[in-house]
PDB file of N, CA, C and O in Angstrom, chain B, residues numbered from 101:
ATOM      1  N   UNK B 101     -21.666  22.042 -17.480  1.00  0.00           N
ATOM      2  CA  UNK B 101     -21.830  21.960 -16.047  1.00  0.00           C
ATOM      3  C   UNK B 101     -22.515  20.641 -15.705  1.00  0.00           C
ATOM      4  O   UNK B 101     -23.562  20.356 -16.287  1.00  0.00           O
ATOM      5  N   UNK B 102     -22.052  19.919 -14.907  1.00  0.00           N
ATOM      6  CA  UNK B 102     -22.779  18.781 -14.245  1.00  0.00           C
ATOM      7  C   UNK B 102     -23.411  18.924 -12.948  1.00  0.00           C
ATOM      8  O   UNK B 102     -23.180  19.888 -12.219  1.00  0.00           O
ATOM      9  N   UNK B 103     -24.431  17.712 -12.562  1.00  0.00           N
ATOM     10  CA  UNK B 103     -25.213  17.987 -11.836  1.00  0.00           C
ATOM     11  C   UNK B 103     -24.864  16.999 -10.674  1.00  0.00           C
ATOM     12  O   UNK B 103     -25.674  16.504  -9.890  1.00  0.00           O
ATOM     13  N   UNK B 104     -23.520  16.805 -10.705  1.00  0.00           N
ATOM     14  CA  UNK B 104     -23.112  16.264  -9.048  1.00  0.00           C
ATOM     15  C   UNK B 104     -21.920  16.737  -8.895  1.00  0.00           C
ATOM     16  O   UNK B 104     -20.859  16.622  -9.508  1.00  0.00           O
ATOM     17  N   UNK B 105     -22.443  17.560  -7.525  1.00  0.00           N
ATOM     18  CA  UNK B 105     -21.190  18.403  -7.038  1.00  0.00           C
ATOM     19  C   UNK B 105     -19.533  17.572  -6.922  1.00  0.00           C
ATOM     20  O   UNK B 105     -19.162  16.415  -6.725  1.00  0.00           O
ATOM     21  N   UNK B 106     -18.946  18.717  -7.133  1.00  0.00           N
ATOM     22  CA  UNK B 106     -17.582  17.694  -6.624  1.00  0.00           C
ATOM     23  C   UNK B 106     -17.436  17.911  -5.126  1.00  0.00           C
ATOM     24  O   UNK B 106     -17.584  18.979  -4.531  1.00  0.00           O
ATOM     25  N   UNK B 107     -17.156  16.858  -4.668  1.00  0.00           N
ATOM     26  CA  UNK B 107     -16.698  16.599  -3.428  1.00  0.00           C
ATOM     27  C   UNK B 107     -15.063  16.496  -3.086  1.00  0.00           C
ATOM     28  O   UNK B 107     -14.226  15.663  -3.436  1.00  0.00           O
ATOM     29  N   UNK B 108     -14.939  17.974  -2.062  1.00  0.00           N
ATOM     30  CA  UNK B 108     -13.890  17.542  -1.572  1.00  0.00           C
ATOM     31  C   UNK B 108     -13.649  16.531  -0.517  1.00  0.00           C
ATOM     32  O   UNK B 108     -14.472  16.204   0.338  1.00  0.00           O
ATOM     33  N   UNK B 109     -12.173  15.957  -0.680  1.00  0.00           N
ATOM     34  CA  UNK B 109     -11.785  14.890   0.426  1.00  0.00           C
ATOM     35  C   UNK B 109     -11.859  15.608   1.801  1.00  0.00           C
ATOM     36  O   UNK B 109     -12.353  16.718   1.998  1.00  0.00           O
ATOM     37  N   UNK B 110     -11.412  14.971   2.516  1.00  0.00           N
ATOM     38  CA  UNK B 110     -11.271  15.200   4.235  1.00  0.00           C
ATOM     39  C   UNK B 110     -10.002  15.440   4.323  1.00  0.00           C
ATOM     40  O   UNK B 110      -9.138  14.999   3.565  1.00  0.00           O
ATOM     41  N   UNK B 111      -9.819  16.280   5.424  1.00  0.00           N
ATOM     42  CA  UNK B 111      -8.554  16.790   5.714  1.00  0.00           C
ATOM     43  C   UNK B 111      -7.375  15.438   6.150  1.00  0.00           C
ATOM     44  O   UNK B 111      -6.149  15.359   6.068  1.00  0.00           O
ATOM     45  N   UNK B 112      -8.332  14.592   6.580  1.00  0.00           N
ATOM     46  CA  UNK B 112      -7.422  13.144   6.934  1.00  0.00           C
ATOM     47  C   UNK B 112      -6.735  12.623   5.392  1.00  0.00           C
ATOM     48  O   UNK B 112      -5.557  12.468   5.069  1.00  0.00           O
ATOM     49  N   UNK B 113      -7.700  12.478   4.808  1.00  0.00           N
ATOM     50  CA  UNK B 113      -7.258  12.017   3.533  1.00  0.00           C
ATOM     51  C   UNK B 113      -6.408  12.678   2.689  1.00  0.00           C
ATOM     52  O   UNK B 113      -5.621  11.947   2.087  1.00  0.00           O
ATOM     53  N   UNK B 114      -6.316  14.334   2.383  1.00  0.00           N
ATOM     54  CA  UNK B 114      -5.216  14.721   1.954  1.00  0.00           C
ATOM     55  C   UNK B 114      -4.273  14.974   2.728  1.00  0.00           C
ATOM     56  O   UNK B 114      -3.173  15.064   2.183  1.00  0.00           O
ATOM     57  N   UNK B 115      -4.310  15.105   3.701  1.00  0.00           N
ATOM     58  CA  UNK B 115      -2.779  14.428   4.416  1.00  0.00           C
ATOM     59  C   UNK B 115      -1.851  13.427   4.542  1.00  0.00           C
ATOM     60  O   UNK B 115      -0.647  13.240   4.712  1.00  0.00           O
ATOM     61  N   UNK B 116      -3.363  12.605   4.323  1.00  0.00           N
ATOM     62  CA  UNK B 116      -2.326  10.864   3.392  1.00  0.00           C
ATOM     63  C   UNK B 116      -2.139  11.241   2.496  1.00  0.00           C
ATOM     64  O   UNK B 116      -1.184  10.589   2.072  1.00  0.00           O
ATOM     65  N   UNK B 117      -2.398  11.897   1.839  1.00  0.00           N
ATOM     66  CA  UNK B 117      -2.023  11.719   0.531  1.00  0.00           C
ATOM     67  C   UNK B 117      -0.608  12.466  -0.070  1.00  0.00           C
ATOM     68  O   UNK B 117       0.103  12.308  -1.063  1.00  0.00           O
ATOM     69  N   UNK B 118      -0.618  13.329   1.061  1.00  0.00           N
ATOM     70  CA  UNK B 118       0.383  14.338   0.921  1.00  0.00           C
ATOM     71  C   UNK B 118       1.785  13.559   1.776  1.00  0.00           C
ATOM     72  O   UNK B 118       2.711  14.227   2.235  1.00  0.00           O
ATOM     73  N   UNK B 119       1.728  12.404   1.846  1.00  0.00           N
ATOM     74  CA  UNK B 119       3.232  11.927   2.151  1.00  0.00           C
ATOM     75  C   UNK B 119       3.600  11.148   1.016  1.00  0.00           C
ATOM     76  O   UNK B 119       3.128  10.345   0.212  1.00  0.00           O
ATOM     77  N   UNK B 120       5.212  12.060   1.467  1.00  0.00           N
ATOM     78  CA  UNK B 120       5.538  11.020   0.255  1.00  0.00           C
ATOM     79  C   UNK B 120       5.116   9.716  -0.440  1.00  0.00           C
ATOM     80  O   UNK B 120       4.586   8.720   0.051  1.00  0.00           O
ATOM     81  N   UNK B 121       5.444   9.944  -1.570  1.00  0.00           N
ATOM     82  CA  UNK B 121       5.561   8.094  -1.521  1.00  0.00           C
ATOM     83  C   UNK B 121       4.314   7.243  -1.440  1.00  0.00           C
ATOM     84  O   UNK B 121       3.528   7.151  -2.384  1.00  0.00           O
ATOM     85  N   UNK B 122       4.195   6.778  -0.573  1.00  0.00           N
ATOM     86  CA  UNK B 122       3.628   6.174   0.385  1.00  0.00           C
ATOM     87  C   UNK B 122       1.699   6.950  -0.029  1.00  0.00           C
ATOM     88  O   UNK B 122       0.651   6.349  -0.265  1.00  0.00           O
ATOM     89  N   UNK B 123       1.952   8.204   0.040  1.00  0.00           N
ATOM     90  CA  UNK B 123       0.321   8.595  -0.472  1.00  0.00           C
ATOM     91  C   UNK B 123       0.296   8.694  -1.689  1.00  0.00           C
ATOM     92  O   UNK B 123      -0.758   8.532  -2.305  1.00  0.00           O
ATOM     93  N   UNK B 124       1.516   8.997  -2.331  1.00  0.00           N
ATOM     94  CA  UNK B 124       1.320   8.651  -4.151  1.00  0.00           C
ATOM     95  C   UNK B 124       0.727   7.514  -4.437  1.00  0.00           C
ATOM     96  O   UNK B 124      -0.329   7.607  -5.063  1.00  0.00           O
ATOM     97  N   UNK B 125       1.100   6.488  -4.162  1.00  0.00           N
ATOM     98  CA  UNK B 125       0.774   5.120  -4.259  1.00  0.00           C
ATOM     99  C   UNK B 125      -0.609   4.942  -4.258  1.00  0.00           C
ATOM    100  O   UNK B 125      -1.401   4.550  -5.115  1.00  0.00           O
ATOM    101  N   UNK B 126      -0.744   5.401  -2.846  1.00  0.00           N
ATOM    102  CA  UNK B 126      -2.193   5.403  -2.197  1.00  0.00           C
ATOM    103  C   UNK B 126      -3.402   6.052  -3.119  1.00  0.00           C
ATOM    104  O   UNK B 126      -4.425   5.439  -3.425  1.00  0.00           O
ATOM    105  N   UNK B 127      -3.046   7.606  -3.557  1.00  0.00           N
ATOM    106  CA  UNK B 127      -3.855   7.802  -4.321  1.00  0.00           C
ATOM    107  C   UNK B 127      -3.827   7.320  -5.866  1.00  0.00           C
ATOM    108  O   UNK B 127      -4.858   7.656  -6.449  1.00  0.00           O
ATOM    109  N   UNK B 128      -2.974   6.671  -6.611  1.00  0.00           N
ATOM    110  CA  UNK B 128      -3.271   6.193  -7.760  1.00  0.00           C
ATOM    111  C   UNK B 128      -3.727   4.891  -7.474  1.00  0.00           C
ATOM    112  O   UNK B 128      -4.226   4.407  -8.490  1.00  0.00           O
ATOM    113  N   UNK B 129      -3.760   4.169  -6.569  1.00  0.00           N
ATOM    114  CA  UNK B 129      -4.702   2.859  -6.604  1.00  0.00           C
ATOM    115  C   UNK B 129      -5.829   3.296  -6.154  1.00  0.00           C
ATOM    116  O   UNK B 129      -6.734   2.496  -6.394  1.00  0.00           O
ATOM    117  N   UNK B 130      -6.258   4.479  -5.452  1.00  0.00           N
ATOM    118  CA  UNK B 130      -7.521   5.184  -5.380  1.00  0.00           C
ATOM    119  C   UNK B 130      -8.397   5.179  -6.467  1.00  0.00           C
ATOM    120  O   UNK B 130      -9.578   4.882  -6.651  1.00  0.00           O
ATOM    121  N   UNK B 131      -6.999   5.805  -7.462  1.00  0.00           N
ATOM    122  CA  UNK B 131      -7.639   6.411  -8.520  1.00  0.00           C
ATOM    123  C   UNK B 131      -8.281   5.450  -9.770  1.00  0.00           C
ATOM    124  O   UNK B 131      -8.839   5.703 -10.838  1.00  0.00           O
ATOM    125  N   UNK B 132      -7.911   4.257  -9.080  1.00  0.00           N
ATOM    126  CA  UNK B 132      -7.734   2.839 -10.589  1.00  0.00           C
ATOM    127  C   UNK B 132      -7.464   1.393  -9.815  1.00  0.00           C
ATOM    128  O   UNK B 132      -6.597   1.344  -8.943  1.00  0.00           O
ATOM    129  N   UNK B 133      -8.075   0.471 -10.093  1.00  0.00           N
ATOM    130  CA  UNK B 133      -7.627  -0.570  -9.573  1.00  0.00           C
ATOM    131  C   UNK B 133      -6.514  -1.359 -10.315  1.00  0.00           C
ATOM    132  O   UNK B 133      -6.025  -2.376  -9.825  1.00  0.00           O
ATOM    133  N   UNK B 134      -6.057  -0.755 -11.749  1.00  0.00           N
ATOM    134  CA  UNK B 134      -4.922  -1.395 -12.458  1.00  0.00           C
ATOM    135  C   UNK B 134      -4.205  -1.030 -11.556  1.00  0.00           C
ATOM    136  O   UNK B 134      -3.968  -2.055 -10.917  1.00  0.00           O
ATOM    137  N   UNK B 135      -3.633  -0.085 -11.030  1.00  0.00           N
ATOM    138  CA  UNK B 135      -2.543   0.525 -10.814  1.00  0.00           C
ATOM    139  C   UNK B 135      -2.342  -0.330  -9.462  1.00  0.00           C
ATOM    140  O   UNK B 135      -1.143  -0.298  -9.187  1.00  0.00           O
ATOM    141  N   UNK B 136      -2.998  -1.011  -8.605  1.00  0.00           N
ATOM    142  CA  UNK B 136      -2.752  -2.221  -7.986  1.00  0.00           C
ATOM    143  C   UNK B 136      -1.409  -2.664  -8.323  1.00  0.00           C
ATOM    144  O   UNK B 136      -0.384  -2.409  -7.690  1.00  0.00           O
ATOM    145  N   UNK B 137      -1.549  -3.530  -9.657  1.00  0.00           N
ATOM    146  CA  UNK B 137      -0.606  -4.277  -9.939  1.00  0.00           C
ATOM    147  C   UNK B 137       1.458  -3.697 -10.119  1.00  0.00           C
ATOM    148  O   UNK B 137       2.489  -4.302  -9.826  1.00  0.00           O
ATOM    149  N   UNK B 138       1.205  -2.260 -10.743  1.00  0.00           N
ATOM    150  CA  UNK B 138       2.055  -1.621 -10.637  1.00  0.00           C
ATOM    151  C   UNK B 138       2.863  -1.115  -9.225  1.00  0.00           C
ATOM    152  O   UNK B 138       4.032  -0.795  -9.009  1.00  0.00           O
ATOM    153  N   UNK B 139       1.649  -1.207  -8.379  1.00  0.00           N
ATOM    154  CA  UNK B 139       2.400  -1.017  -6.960  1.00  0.00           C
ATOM    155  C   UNK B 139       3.074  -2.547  -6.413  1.00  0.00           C
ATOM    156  O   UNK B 139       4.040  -2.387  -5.667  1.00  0.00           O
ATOM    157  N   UNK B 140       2.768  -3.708  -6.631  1.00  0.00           N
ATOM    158  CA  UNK B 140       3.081  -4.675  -6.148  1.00  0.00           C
ATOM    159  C   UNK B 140       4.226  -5.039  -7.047  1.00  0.00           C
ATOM    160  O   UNK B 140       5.294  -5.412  -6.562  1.00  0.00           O
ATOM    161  N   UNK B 141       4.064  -4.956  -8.156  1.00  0.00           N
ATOM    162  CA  UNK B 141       5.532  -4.659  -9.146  1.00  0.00           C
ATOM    163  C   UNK B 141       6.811  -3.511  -8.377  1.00  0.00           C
ATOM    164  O   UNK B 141       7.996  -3.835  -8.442  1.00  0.00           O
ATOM    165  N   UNK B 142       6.590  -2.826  -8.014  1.00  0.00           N
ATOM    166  CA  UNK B 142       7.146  -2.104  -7.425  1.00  0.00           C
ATOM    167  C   UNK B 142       7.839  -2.785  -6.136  1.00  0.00           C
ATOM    168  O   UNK B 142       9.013  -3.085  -5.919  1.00  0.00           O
ATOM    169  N   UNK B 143       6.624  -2.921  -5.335  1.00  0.00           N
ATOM    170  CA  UNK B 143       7.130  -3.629  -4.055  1.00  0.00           C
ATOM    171  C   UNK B 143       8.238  -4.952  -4.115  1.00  0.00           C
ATOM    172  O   UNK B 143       9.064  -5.198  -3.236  1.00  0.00           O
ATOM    173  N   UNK B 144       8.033  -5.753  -5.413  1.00  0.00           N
ATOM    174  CA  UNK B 144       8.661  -7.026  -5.520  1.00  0.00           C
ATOM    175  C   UNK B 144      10.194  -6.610  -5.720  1.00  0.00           C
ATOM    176  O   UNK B 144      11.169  -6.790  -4.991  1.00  0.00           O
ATOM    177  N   UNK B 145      10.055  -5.960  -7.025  1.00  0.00           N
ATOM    178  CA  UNK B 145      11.711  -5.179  -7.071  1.00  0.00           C
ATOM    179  C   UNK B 145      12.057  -4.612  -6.393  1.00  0.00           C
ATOM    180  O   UNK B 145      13.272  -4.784  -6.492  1.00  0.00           O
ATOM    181  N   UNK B 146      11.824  -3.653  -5.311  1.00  0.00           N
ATOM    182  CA  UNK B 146      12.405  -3.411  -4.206  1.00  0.00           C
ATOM    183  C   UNK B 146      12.949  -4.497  -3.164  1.00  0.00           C
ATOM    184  O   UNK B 146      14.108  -4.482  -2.751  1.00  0.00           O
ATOM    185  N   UNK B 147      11.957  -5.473  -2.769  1.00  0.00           N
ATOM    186  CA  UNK B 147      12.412  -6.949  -2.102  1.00  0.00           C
ATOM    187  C   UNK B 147      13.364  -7.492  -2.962  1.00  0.00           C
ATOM    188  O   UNK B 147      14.096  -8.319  -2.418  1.00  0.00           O
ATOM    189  N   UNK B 148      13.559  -7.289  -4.065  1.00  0.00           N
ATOM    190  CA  UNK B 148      14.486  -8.320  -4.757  1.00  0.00           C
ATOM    191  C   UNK B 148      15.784  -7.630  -4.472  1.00  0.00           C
ATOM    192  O   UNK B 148      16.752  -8.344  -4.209  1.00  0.00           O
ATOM    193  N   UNK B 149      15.960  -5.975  -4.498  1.00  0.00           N
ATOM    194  CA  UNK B 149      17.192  -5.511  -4.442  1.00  0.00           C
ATOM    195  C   UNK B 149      17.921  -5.644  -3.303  1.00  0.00           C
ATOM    196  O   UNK B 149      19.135  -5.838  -3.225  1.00  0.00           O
ATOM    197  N   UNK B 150      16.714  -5.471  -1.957  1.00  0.00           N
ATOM    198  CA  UNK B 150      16.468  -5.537  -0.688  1.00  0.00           C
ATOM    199  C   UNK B 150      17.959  -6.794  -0.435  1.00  0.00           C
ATOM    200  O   UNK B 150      19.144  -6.639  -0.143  1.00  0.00           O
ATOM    201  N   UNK B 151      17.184  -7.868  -0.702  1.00  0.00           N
ATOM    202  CA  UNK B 151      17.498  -9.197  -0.745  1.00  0.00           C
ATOM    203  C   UNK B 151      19.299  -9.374  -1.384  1.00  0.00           C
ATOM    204  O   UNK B 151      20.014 -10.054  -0.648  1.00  0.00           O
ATOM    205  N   UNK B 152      19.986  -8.783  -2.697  1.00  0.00           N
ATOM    206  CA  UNK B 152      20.831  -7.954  -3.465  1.00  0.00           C
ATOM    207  C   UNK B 152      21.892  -7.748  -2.616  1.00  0.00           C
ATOM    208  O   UNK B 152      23.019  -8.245  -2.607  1.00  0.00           O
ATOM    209  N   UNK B 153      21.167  -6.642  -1.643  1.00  0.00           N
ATOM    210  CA  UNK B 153      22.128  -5.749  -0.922  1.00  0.00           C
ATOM    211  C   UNK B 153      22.580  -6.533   0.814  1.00  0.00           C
ATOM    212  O   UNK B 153      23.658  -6.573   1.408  1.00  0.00           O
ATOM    213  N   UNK B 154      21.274  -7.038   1.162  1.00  0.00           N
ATOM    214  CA  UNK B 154      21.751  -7.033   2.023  1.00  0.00           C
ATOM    215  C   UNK B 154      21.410  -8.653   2.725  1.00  0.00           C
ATOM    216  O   UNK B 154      21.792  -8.957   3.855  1.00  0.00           O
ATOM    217  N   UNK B 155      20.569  -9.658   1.750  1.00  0.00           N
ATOM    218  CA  UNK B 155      20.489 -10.857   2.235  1.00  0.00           C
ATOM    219  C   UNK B 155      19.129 -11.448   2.486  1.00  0.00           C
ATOM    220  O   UNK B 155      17.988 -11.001   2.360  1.00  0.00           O
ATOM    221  N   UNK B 156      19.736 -12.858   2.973  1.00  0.00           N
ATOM    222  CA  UNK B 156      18.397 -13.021   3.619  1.00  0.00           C
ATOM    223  C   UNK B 156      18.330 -12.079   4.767  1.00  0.00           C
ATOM    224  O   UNK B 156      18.710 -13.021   5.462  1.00  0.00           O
ATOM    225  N   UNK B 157      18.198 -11.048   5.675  1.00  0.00           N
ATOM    226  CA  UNK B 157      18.439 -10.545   6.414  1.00  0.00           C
ATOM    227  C   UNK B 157      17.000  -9.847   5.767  1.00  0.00           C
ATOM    228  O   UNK B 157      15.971 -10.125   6.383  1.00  0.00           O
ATOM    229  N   UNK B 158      16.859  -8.863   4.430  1.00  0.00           N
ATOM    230  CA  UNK B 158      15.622  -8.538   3.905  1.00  0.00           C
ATOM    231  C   UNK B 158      14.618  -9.669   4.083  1.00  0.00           C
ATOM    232  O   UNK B 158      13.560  -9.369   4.635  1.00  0.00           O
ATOM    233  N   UNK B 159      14.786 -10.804   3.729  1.00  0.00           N
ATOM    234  CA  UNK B 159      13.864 -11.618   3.405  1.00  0.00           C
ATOM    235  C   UNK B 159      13.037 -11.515   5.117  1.00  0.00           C
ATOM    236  O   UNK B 159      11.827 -11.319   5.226  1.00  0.00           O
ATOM    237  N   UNK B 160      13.949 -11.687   6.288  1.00  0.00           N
ATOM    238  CA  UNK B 160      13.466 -11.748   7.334  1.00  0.00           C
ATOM    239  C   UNK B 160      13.063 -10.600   8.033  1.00  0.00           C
ATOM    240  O   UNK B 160      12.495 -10.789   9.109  1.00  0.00           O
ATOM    241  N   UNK B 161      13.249  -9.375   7.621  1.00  0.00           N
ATOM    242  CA  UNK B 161      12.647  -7.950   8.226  1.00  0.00           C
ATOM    243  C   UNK B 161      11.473  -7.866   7.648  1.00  0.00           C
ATOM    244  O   UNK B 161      10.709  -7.032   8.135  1.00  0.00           O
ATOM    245  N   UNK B 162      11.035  -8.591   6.595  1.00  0.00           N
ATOM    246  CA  UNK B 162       9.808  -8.449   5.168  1.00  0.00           C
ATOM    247  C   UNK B 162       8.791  -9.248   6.246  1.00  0.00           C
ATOM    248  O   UNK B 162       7.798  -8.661   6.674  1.00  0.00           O
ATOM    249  N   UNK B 163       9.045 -10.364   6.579  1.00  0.00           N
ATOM    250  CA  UNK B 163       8.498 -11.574   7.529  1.00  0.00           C
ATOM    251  C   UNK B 163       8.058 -10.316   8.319  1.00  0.00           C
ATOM    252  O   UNK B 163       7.212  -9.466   8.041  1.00  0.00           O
ATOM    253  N   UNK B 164       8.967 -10.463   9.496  1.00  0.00           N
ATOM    254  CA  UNK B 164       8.856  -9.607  10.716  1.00  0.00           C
ATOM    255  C   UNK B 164       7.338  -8.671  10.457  1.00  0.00           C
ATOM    256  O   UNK B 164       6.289  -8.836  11.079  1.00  0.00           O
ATOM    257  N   UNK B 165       7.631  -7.541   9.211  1.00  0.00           N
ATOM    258  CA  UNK B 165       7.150  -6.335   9.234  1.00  0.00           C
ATOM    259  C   UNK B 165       5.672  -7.018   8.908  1.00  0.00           C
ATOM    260  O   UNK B 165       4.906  -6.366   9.618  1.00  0.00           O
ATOM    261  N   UNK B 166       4.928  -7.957   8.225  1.00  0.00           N
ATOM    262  CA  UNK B 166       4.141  -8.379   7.574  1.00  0.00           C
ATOM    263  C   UNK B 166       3.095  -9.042   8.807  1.00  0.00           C
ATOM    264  O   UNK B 166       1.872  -8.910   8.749  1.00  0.00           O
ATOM    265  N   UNK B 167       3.791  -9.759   9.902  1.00  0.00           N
ATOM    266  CA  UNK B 167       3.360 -10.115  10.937  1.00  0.00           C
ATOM    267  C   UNK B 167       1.921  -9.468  11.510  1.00  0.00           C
ATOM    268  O   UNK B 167       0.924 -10.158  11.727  1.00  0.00           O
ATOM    269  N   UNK B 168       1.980  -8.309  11.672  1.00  0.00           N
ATOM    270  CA  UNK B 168       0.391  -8.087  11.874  1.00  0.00           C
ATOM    271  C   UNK B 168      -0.825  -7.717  10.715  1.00  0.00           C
ATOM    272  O   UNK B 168      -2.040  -7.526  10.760  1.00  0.00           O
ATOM    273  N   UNK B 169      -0.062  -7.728   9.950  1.00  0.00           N
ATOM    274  CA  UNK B 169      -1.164  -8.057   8.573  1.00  0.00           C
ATOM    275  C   UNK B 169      -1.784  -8.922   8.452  1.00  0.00           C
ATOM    276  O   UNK B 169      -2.969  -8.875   8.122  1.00  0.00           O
ATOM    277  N   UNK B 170      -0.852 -10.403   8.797  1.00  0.00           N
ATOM    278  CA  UNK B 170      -1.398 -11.621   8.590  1.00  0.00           C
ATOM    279  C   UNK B 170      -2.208 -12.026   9.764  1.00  0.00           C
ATOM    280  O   UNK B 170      -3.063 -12.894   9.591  1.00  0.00           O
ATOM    281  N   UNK B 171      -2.003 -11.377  11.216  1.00  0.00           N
ATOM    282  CA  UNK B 171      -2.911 -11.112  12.191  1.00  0.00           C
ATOM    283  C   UNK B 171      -4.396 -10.771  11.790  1.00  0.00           C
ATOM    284  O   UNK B 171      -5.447 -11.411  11.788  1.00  0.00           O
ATOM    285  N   UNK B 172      -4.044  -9.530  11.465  1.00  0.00           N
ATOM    286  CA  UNK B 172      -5.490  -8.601  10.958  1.00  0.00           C
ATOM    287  C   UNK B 172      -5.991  -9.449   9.843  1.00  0.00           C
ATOM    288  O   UNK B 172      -7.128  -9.826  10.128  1.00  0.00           O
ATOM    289  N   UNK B 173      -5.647  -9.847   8.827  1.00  0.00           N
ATOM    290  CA  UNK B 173      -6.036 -10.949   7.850  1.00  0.00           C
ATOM    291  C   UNK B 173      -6.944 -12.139   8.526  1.00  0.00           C
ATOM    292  O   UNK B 173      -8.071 -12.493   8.177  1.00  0.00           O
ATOM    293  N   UNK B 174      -6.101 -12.677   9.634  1.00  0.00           N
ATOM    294  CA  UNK B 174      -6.870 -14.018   9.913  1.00  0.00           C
ATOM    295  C   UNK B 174      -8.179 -13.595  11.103  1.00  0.00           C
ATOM    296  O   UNK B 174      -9.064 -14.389  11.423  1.00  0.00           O
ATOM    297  N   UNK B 175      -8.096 -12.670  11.453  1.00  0.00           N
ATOM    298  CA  UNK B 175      -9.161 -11.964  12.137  1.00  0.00           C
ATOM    299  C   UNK B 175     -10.159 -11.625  11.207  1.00  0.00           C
ATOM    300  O   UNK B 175     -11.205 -12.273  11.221  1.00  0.00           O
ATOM    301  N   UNK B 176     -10.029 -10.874  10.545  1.00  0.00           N
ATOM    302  CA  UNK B 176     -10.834 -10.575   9.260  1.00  0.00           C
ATOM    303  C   UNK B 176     -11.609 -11.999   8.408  1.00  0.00           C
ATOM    304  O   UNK B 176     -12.802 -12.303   8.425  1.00  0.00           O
ATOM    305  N   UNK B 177     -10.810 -12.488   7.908  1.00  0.00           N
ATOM    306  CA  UNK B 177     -11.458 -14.177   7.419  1.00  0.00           C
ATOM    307  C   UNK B 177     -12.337 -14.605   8.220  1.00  0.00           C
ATOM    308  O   UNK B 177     -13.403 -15.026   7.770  1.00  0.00           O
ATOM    309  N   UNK B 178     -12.060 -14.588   9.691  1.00  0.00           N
ATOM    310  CA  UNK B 178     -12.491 -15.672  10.799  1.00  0.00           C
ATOM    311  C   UNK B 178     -13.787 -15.538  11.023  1.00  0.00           C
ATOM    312  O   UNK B 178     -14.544 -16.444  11.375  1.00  0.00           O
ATOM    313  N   UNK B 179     -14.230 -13.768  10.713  1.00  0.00           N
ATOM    314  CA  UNK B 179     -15.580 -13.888  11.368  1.00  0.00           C
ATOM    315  C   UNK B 179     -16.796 -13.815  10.293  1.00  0.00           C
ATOM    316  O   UNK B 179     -16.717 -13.427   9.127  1.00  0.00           O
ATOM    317  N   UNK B 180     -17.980 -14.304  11.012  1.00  0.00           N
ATOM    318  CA  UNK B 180     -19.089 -14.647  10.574  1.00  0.00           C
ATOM    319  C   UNK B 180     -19.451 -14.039   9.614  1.00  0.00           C
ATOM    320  O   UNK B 180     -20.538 -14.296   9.095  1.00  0.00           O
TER     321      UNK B 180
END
């Protein structure tokens, strides 16, 4: 027996977690910061097939979709 309770998550959080996909991900880079790299491995081969199937046309929905990241990014950097 150990002497720090387990803590359950929040109902917010297993609900992320409980979508597809998308919360798998989420919780194994939770769970590990290797697994980082495996998700971005992931992401690249998908852009590459993306790209495969249907063109630069991927390359420019990737742009598009990324757009307020790089928002929130340069907001984030900017301040004090």
């Amino acid at each position: 027996m150990t002497m720090i309770a387990d803590v359950r998550p929040s109902r917010a959080s297993r609900a992320f977690y409980a979508i597809p996909v998308i919360g798998w991900i989420a919780k194994d880079i939770s769970r590990g910061v290797e697994n980082v790299f495996y998700a971005l491995i992931i992401a690249l081969t998908l852009l590459v097939l993306a790209v495969k199937v249907w063109g630069v046309v991927a390359i420019t929905m990737t742009a598009l979709a990324l757009v307020p990241v790089m928002f929130l990014w340069l907001i984030v950097i900017s301040q004090p």
